[in-house]
C-alpha positions as CSV (number, residue, x, y, z in Angstrom):
1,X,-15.4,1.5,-3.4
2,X,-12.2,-0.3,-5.2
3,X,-9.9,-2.8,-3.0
4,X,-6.2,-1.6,-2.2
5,X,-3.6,-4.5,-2.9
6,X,-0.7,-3.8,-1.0
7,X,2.6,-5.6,-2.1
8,X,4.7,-5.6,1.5
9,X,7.9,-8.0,2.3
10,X,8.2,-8.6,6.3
11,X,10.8,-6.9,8.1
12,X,10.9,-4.1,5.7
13,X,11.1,-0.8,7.8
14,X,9.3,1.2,4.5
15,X,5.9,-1.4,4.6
16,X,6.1,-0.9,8.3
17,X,5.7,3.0,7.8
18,X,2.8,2.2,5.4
19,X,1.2,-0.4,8.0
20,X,1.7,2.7,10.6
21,X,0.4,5.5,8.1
22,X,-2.6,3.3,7.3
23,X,-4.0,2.9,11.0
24,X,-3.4,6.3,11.5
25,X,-5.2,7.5,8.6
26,X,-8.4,4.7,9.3
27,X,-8.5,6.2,13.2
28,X,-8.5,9.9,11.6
29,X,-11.0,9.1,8.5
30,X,-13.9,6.6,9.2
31,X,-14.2,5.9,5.7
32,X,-11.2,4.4,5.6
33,X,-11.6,1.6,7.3
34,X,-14.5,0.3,5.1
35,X,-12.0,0.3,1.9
36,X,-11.0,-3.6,1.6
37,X,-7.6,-4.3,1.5
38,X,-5.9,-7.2,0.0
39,X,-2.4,-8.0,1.5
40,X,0.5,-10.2,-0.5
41,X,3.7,-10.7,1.1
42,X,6.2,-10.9,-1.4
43,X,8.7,-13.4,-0.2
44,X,5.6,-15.7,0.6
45,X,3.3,-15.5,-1.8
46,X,5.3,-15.3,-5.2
47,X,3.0,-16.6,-7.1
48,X,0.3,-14.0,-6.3
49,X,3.4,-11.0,-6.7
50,X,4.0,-12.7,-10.1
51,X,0.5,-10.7,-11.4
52,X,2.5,-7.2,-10.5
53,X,5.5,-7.8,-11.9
54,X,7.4,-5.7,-13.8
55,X,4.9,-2.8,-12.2
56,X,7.2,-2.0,-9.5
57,X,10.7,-2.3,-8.2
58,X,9.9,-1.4,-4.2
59,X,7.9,-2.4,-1.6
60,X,5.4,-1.5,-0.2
61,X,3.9,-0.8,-3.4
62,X,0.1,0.0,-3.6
63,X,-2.2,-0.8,-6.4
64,X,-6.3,0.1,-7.0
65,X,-8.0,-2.0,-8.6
66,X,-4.9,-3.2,-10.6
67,X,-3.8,0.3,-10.9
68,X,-0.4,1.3,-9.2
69,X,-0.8,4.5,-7.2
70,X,2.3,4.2,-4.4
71,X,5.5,2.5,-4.5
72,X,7.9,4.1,-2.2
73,X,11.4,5.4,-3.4
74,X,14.7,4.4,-1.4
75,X,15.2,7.4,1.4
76,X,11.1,8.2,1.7
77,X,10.5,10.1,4.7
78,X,7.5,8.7,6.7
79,X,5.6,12.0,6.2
80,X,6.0,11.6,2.7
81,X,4.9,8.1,3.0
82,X,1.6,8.6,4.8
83,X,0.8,11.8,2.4
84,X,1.1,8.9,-0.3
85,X,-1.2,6.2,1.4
86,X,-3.9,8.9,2.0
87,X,-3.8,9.4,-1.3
88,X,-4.2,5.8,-2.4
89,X,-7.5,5.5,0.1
90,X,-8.9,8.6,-1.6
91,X,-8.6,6.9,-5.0
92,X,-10.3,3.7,-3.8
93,X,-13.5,5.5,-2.6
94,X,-13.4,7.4,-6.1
């Protein structure tokens, strides 16, 4: 099992559709909620968002194991979003 970093800035209404999608998707798949997940808040922890930069443009963006597998686009639809972050839980039990 690989830990998910998730890159997330407070009050942004996209990471709180990924927060959202992410519970859902633990309460639906058991497994999910074993998969460690490492949280760094943008605006208050710069120094720890300096080791993804230039890797993405938007938040939230999700990495495994330094890998990026989700940054969402402007517009993202929250569907779309939580098809995304089921995808970045299936690559960290890979």
């Amino acid at each position: 099992m690989k830990t998910i970093t998730v890159l997330h800035m407070e009050g942004c209404p996209y990471c709180r559709n990924a927060i959202r999608a992410m519970d859902e998707l633990e309460k639906a798949h058991s497994a999910y909620e074993e998969v460690p997940i490492e949280w760094i808040e943008e605006n208050k922890e710069a120094e720890r968002a300096r080791a993804f930069a230039g890797s993405y443009h938007y938040v939230p963006a999700m990495f495994v194991d330094g890998r990026k597998i989700y940054e969402v686009y402007p517009g993202e639809s929250y569907e779309e979003c939580k098809g995304h972050v089921d995808e970045v839980f299936r690559a960290a039990l890979d």
